[in-house]
Each structure stands twice: as structure tokens, then as C-alpha cells.
C-alpha positions in Angstrom: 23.3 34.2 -19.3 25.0 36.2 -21.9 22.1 37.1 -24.4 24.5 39.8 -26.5 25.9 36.8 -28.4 23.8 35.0 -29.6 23.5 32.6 -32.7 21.0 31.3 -34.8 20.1 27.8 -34.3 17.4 25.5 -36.2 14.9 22.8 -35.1 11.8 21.0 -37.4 12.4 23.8 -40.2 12.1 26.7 -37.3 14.7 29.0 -36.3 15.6 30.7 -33.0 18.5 31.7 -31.1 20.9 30.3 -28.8 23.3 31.9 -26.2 27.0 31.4 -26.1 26.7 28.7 -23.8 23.7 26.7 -26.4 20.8 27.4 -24.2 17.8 28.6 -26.2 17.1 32.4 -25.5 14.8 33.2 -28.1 12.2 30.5 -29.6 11.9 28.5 -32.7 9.4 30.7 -34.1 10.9 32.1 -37.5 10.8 30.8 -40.7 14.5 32.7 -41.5 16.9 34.8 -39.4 20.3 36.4 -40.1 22.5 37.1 -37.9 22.5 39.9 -35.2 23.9 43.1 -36.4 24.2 45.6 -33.6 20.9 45.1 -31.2 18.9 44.0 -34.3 18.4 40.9 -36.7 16.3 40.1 -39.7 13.4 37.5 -38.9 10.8 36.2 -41.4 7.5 35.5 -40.1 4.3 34.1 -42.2 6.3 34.9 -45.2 7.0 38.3 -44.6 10.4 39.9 -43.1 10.6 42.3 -40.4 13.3 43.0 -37.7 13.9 42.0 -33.7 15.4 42.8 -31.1 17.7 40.5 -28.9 15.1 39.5 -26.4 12.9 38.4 -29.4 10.7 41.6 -29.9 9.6 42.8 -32.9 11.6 45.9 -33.8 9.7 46.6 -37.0 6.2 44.0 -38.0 7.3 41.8 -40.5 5.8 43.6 -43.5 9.2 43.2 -46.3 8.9 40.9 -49.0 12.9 40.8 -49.1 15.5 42.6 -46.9 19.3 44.2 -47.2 22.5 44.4 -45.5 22.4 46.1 -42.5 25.1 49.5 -42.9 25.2 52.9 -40.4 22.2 51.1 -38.9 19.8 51.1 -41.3 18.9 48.2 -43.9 19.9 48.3 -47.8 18.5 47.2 -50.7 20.7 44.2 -51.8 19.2 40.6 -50.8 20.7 38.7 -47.4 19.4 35.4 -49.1 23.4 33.9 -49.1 23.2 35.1 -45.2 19.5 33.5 -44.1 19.5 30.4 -42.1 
């Protein structure tokens, strides 16, 4: 299992991740997600946006009301909400 590709996927108005090959590797527990950038993605949780990692982790609580682009690692200002599944 590849787990460095992986893609988000929906189910019931819940979104996870899926593997290259469609298995599930991370659980339909977000209300959004973008797509992985690097070892990190944006994930909104109980309305609030924060960031994990590719085993499903939280790499920082969601706490953000919004959330940016993703450049030299860090996250900008503008608004993903054309990239949010």
C-alpha cells in the first residue's frame, strides 16, 4: 500500500482518503479536505480547519476559520474554497 498518493474521496457528506489502488487509508471523518501538498493537507473538522498528516494525524488542531494556498511550506492567506472537496 502506497499511502504517499493518496486522493480525496467522499461518502454520506464525509470525506477521507483513498490510496492509489481505491482502498480507504484515512477515514471519512472530515467535513472538507484539499488535496495533499507535500506531507500535509487541509481538513475541516466541527467547522474549524486545521492540517494532517498522511496517516490522518493532526498536524495542527483545527482552530482556522478559513485557510490558504499552501507555498515554501507554509499556508497563505487567499481562500482554497475552489480547491475543497
Amino acid at each position: 500500500m502506497n499511502i504517499y498518493l493518496l486522493t480525496p474521496i467522499g461518502k454520506n457528506g464525509k470525506w477521507g482518503y483513498a490510496n492509489e489502488d481505491g482502498d480507504l487509508t484515512i477515514e471519512y471523518n472530515f467535513e472538507k479536505v484539499t488535496f495533499f501538498k507535500g506531507d500535509r493537507a487541509a481538513a475541516k473538522l466541527d467547522g474549524k480547519f486545521g492540517f494532517i498528516n498522511k496517516e490522518g494525524r493532526n498536524f495542527q488542531k483545527p482552530k482556522f476559520d478559513s485557510i490558504g494556498y499552501f507555498t515554501n511550506e507554509r499556508a497563505n492567506n487567499k481562500t482554497l474554497a475552489n480547491n475543497l472537496h
